[in-house]
mmCIF file as Biopython writes it, N, C-alpha, C and O atoms, coordinates in Angstrom:
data_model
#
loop_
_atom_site.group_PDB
_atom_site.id
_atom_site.type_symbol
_atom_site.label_atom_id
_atom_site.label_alt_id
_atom_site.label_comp_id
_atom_site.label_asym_id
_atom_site.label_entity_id
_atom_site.label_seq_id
_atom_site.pdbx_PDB_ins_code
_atom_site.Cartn_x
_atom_site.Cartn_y
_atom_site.Cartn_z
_atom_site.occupancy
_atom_site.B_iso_or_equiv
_atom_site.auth_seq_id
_atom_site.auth_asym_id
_atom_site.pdbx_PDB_model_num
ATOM 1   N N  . UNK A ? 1  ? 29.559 0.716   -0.988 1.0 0.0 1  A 1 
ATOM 2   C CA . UNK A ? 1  ? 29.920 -0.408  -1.830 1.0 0.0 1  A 1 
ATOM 3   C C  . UNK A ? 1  ? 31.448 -0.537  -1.911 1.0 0.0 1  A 1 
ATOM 4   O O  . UNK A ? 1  ? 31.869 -1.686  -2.037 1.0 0.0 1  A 1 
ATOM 5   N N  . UNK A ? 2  ? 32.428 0.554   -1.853 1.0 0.0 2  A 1 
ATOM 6   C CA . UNK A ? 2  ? 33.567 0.443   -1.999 1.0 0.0 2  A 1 
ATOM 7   C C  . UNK A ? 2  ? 33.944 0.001   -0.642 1.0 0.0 2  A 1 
ATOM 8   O O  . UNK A ? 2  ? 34.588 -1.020  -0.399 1.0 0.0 2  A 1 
ATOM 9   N N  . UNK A ? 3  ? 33.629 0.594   -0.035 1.0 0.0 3  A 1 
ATOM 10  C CA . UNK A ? 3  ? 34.323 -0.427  1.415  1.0 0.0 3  A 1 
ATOM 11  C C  . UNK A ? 3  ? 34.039 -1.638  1.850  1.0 0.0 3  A 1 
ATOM 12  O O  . UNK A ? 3  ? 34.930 -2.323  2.351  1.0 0.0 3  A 1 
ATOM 13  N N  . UNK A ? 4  ? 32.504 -2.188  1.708  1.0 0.0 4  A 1 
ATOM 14  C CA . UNK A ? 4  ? 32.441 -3.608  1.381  1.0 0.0 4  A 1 
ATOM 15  C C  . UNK A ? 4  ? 33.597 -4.489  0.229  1.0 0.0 4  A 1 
ATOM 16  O O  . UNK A ? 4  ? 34.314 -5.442  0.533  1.0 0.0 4  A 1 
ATOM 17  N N  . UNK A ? 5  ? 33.495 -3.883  -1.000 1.0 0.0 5  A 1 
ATOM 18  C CA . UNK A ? 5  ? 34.112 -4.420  -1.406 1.0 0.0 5  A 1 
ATOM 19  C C  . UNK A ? 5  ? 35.908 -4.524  -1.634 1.0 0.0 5  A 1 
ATOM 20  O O  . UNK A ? 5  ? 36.439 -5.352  -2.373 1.0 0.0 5  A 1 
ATOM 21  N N  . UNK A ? 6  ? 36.621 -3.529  -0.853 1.0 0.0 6  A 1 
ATOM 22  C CA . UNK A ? 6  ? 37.964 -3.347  -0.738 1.0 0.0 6  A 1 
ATOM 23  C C  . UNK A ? 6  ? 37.818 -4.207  0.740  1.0 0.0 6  A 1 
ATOM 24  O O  . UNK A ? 6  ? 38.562 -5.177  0.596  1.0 0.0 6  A 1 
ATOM 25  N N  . UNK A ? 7  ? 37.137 -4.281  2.201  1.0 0.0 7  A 1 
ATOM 26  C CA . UNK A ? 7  ? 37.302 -4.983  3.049  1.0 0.0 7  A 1 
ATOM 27  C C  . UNK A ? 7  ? 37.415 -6.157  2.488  1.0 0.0 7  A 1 
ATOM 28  O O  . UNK A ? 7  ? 38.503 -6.540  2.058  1.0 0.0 7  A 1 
ATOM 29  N N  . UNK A ? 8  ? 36.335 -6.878  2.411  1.0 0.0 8  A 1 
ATOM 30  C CA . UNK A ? 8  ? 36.416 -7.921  1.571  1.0 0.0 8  A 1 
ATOM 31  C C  . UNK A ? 8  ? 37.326 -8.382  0.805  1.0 0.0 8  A 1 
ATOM 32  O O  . UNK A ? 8  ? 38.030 -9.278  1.272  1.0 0.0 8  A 1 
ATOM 33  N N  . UNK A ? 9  ? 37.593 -7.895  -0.639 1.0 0.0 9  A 1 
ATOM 34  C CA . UNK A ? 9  ? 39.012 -8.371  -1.285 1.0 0.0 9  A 1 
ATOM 35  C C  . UNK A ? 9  ? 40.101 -8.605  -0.328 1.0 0.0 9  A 1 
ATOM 36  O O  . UNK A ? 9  ? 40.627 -9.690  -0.080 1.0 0.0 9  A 1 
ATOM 37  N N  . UNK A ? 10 ? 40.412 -7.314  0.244  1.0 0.0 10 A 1 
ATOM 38  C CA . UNK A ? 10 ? 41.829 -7.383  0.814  1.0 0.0 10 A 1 
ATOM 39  C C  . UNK A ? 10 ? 41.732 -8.091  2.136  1.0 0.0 10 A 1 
ATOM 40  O O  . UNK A ? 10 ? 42.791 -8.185  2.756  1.0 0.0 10 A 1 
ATOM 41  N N  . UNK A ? 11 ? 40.813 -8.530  2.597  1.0 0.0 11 A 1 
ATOM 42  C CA . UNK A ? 11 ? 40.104 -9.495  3.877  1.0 0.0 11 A 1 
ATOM 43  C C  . UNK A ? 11 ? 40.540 -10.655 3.553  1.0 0.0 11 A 1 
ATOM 44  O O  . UNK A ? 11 ? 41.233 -11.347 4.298  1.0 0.0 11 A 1 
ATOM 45  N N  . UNK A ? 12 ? 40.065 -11.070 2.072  1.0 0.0 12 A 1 
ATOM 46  C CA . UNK A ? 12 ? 40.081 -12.470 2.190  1.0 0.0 12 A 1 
ATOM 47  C C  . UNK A ? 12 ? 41.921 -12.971 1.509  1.0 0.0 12 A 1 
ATOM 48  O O  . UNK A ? 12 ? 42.513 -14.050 1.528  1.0 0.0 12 A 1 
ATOM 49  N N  . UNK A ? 13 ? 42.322 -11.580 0.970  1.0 0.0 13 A 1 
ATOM 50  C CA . UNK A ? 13 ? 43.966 -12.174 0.985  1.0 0.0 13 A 1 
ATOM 51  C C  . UNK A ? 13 ? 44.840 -11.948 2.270  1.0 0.0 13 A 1 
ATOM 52  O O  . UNK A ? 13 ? 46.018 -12.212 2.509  1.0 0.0 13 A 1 
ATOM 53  N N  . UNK A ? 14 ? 43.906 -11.403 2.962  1.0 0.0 14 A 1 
ATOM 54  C CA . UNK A ? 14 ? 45.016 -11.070 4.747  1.0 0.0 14 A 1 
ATOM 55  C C  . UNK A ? 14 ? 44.731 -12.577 4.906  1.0 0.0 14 A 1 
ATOM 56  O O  . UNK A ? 14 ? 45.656 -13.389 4.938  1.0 0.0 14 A 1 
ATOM 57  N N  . UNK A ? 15 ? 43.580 -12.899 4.994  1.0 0.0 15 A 1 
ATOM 58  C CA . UNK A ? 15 ? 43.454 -14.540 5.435  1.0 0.0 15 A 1 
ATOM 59  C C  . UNK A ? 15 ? 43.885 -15.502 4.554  1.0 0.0 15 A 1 
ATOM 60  O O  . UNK A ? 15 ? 44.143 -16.697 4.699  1.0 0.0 15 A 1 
ATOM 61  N N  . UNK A ? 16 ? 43.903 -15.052 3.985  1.0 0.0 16 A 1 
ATOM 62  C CA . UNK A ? 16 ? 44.737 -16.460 2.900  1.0 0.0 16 A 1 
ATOM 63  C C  . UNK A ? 16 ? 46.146 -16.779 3.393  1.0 0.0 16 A 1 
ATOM 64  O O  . UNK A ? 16 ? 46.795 -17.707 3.876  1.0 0.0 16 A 1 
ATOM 65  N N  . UNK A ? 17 ? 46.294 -15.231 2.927  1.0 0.0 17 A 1 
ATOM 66  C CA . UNK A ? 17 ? 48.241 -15.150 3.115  1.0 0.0 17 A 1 
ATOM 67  C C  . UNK A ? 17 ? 48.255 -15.949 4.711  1.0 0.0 17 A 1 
ATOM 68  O O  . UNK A ? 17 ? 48.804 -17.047 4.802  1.0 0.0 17 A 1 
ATOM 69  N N  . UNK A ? 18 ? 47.709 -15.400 5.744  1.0 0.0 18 A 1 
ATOM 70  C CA . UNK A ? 18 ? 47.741 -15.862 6.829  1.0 0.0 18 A 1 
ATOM 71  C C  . UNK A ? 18 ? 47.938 -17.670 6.832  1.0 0.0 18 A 1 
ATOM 72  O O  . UNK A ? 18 ? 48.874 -18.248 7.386  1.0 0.0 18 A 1 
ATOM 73  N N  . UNK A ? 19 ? 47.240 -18.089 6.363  1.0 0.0 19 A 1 
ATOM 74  C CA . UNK A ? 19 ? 46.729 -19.668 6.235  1.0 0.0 19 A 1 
ATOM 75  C C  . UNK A ? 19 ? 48.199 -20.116 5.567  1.0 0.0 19 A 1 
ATOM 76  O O  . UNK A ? 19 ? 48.838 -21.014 6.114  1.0 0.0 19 A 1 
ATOM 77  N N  . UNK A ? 20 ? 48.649 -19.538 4.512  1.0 0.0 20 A 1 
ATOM 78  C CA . UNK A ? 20 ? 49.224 -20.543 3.754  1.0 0.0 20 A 1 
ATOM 79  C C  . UNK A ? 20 ? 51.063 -19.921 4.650  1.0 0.0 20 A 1 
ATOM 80  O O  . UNK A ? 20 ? 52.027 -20.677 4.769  1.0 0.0 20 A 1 
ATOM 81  N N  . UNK A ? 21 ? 51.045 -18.717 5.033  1.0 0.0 21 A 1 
ATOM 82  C CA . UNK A ? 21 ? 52.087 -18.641 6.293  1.0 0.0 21 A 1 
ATOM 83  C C  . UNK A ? 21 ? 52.706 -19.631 7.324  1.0 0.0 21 A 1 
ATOM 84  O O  . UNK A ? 21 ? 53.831 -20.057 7.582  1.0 0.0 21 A 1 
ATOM 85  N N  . UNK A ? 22 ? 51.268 -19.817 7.854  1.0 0.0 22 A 1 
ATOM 86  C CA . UNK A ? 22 ? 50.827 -21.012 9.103  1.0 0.0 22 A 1 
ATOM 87  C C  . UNK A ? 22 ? 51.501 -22.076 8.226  1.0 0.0 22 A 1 
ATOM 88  O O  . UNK A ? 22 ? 52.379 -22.746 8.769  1.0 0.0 22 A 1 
ATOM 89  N N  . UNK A ? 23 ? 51.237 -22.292 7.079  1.0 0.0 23 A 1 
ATOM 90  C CA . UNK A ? 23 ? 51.267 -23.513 6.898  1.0 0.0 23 A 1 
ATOM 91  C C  . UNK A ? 23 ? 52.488 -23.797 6.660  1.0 0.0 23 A 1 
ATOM 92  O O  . UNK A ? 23 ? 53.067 -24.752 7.178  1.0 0.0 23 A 1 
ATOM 93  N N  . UNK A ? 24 ? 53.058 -22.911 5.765  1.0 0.0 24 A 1 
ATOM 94  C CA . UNK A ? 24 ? 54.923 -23.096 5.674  1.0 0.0 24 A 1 
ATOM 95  C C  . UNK A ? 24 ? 55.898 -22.715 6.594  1.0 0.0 24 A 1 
ATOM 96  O O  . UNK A ? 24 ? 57.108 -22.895 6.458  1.0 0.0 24 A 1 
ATOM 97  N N  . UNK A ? 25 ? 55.279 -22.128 7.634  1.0 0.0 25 A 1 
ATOM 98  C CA . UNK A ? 25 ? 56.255 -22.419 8.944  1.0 0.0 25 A 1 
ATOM 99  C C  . UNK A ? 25 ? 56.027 -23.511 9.360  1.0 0.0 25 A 1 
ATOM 100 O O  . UNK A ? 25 ? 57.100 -23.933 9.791  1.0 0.0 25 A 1 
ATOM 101 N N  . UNK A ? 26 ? 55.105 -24.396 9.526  1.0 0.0 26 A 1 
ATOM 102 C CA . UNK A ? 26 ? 54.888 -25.593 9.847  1.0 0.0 26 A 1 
ATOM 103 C C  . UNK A ? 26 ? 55.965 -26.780 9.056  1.0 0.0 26 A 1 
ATOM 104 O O  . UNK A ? 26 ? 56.814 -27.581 9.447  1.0 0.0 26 A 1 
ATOM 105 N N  . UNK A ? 27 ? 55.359 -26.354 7.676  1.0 0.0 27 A 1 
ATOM 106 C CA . UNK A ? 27 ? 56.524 -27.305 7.269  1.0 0.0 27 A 1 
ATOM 107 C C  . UNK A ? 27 ? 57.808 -26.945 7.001  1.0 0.0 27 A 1 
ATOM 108 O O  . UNK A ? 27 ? 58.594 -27.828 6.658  1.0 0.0 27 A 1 
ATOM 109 N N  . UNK A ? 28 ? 58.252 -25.572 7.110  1.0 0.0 28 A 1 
ATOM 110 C CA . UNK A ? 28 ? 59.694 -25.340 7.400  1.0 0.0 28 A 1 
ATOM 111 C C  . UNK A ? 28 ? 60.475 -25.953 8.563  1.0 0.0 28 A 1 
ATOM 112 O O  . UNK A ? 28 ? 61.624 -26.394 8.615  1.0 0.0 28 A 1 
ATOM 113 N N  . UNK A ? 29 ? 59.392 -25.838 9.591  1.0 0.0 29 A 1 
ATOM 114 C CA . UNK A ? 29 ? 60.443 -26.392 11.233 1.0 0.0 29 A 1 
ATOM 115 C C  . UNK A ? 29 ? 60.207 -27.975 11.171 1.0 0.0 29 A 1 
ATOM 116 O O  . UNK A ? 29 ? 60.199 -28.747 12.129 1.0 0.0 29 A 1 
ATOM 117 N N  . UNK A ? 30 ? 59.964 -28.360 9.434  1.0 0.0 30 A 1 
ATOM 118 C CA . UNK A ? 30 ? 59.937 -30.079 9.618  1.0 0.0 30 A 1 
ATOM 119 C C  . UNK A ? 30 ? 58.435 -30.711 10.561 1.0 0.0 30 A 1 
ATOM 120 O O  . UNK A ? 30 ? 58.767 -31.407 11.521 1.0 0.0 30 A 1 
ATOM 121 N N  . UNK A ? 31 ? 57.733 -30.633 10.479 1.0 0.0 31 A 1 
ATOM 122 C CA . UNK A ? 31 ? 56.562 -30.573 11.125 1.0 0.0 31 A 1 
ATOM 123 C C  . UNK A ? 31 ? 55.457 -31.231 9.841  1.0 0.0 31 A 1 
ATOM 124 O O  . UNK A ? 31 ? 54.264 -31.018 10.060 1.0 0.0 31 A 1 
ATOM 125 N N  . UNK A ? 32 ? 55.696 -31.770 8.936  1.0 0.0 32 A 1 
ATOM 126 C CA . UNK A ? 32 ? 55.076 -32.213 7.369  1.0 0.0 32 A 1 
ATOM 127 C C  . UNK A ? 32 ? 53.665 -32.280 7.590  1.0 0.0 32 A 1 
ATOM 128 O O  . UNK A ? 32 ? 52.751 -31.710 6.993  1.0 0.0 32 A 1 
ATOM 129 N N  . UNK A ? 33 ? 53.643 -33.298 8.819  1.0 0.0 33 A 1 
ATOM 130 C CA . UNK A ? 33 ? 52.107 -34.201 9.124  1.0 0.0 33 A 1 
ATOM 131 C C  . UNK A ? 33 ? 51.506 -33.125 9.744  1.0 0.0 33 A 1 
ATOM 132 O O  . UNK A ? 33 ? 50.392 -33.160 9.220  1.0 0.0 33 A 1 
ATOM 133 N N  . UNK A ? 34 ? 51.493 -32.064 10.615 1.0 0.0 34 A 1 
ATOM 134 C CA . UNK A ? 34 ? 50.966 -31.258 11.258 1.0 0.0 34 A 1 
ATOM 135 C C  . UNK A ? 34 ? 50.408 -30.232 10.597 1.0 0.0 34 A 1 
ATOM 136 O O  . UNK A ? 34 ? 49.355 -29.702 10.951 1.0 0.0 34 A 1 
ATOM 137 N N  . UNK A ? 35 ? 51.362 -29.755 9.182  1.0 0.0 35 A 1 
ATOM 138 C CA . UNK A ? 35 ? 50.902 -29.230 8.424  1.0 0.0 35 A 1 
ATOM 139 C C  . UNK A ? 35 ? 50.110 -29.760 7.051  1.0 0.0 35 A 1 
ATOM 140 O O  . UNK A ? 35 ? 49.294 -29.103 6.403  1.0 0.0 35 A 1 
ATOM 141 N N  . UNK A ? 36 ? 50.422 -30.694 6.864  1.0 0.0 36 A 1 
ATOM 142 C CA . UNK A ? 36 ? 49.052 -31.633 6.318  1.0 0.0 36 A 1 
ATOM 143 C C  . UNK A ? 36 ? 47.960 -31.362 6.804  1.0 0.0 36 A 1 
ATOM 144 O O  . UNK A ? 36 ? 47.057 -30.794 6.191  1.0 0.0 36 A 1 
ATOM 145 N N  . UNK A ? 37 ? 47.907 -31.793 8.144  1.0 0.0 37 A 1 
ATOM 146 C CA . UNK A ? 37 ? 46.461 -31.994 8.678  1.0 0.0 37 A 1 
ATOM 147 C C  . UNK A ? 37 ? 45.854 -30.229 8.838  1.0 0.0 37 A 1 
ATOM 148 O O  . UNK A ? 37 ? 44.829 -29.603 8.567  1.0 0.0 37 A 1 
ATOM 149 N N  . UNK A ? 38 ? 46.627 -30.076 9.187  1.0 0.0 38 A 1 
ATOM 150 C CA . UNK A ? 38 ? 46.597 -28.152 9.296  1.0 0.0 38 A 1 
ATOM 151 C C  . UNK A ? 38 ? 45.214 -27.531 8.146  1.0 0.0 38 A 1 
ATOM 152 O O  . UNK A ? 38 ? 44.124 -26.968 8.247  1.0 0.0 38 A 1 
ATOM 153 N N  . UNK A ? 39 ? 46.181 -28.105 7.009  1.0 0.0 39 A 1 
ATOM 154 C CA . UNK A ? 39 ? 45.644 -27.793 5.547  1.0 0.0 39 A 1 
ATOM 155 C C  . UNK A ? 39 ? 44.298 -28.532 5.590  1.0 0.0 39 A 1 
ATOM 156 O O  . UNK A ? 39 ? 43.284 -27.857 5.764  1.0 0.0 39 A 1 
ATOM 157 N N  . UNK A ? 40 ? 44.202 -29.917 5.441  1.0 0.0 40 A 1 
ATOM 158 C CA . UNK A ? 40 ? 43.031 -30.765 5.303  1.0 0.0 40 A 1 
ATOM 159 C C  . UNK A ? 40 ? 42.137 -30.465 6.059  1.0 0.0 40 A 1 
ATOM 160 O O  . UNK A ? 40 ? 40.996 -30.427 5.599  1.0 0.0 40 A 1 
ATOM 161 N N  . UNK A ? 41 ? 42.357 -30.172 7.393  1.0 0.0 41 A 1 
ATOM 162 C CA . UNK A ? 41 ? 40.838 -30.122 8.179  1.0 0.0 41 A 1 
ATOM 163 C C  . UNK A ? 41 ? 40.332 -28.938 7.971  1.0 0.0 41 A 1 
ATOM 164 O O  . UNK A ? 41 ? 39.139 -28.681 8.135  1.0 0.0 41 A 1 
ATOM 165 N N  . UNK A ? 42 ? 41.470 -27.865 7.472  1.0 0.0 42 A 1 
ATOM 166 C CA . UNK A ? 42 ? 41.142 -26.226 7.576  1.0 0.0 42 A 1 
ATOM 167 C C  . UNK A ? 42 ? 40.081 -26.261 5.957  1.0 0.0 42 A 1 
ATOM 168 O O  . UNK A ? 42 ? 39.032 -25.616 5.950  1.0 0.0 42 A 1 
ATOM 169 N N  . UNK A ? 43 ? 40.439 -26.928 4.915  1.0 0.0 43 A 1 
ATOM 170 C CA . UNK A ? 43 ? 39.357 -27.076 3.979  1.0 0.0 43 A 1 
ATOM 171 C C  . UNK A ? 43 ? 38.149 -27.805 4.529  1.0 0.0 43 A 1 
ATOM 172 O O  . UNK A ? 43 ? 37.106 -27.225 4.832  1.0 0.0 43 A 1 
ATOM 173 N N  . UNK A ? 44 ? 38.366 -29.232 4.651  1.0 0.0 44 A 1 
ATOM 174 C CA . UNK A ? 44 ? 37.068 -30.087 5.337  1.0 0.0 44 A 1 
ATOM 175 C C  . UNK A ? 44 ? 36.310 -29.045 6.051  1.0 0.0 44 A 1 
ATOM 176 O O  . UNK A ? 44 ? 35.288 -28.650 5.490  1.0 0.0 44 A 1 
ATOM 177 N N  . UNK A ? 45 ? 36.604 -28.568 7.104  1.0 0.0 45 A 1 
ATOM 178 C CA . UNK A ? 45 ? 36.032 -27.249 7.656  1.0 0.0 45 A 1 
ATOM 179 C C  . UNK A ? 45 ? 35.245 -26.371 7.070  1.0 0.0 45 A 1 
ATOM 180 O O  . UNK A ? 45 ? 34.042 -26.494 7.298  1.0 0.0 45 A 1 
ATOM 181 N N  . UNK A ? 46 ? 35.673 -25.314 6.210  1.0 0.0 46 A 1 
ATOM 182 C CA . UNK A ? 46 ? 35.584 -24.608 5.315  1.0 0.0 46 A 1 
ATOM 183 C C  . UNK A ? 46 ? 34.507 -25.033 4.593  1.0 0.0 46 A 1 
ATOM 184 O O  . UNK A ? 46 ? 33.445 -24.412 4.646  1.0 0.0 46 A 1 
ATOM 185 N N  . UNK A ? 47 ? 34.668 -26.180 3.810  1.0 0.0 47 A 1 
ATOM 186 C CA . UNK A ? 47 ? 33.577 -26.356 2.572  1.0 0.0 47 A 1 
ATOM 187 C C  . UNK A ? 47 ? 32.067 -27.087 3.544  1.0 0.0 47 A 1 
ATOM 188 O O  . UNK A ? 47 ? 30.929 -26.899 3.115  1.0 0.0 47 A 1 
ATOM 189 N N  . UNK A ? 48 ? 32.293 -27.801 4.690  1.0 0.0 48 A 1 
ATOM 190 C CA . UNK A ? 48 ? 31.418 -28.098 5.806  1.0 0.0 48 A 1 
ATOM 191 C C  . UNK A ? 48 ? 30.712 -26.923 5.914  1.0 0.0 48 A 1 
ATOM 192 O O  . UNK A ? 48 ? 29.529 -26.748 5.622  1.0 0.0 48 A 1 
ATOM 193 N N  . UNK A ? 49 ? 31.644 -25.986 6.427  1.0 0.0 49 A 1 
ATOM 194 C CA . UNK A ? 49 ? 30.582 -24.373 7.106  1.0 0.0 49 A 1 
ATOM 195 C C  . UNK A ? 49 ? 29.781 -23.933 5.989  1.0 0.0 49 A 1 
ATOM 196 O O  . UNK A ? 49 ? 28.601 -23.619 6.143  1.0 0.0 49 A 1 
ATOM 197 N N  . UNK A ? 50 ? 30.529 -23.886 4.562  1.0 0.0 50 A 1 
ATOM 198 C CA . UNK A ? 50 ? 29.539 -23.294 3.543  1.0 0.0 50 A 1 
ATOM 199 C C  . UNK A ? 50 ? 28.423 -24.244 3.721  1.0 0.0 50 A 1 
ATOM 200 O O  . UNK A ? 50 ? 27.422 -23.646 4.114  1.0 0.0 50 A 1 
ATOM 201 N N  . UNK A ? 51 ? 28.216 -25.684 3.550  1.0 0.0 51 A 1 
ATOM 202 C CA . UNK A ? 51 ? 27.684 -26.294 3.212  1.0 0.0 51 A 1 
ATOM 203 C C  . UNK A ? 51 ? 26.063 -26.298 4.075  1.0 0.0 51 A 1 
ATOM 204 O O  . UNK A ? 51 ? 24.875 -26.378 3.760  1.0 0.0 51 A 1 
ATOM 205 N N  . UNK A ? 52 ? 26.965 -26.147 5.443  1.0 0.0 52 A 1 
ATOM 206 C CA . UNK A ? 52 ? 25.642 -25.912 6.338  1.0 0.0 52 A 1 
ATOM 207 C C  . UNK A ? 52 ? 25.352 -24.541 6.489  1.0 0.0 52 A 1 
ATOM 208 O O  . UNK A ? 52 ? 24.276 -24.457 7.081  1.0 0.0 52 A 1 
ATOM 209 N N  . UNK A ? 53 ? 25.821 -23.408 6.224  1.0 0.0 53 A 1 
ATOM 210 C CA . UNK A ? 53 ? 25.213 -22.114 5.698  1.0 0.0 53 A 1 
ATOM 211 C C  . UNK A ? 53 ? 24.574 -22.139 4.883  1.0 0.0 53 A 1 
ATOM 212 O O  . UNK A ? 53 ? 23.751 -21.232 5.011  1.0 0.0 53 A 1 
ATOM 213 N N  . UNK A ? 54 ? 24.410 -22.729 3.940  1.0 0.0 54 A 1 
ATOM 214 C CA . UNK A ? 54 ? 23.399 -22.758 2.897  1.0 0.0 54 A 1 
ATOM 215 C C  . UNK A ? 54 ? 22.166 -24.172 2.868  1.0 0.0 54 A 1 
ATOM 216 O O  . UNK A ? 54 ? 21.257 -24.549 2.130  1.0 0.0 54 A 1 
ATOM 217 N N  . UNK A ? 55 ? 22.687 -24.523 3.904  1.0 0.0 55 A 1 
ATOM 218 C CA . UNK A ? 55 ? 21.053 -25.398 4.521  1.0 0.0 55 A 1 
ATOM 219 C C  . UNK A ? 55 ? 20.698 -24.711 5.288  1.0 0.0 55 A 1 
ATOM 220 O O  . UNK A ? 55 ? 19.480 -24.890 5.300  1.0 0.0 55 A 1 
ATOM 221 N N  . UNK A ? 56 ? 21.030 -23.706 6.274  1.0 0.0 56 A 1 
ATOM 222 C CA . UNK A ? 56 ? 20.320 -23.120 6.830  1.0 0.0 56 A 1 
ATOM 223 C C  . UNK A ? 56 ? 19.790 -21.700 6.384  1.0 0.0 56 A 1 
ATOM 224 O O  . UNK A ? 56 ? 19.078 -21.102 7.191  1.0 0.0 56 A 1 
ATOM 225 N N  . UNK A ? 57 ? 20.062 -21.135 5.224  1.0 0.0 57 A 1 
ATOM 226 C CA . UNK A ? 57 ? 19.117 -20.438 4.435  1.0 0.0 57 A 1 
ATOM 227 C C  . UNK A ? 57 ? 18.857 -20.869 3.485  1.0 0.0 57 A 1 
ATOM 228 O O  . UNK A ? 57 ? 19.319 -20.094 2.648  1.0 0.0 57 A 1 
ATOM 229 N N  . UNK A ? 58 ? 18.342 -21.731 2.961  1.0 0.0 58 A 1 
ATOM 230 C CA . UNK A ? 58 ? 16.652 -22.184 2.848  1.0 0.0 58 A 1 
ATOM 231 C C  . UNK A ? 58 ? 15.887 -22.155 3.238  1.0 0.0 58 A 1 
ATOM 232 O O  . UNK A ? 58 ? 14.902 -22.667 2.704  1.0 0.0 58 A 1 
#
């Protein structure tokens, strides 16, 4: 249980941090729209995959 749950925690802030990295180098080198869309599709995405993960267990 502890290693599920320390992978996990510290899993999902390696990926976070990762994401929101991506995203401010993007808009550091002036790049605004790229990192917009970066952000938007990477949620749209995201809440999509849950969405059809949980139609397909049912």
């Amino acid at each position: 249980m502890k290693l599920l749950l320390v992978t996990g925690f510290c899993g999902g802030f390696t990926t976070f941090s990762t994401f929101a990295n991506e995203s401010f180098s993007m808009m550091k080198s002036g790049d605004a729209l790229m990192a917009a869309l970066y952000i938007g599709a990477s949620v749209v995405i995201g809440v999509l995959a849950v969405y059809v993960g949980l139609q397909w267990s049912k």
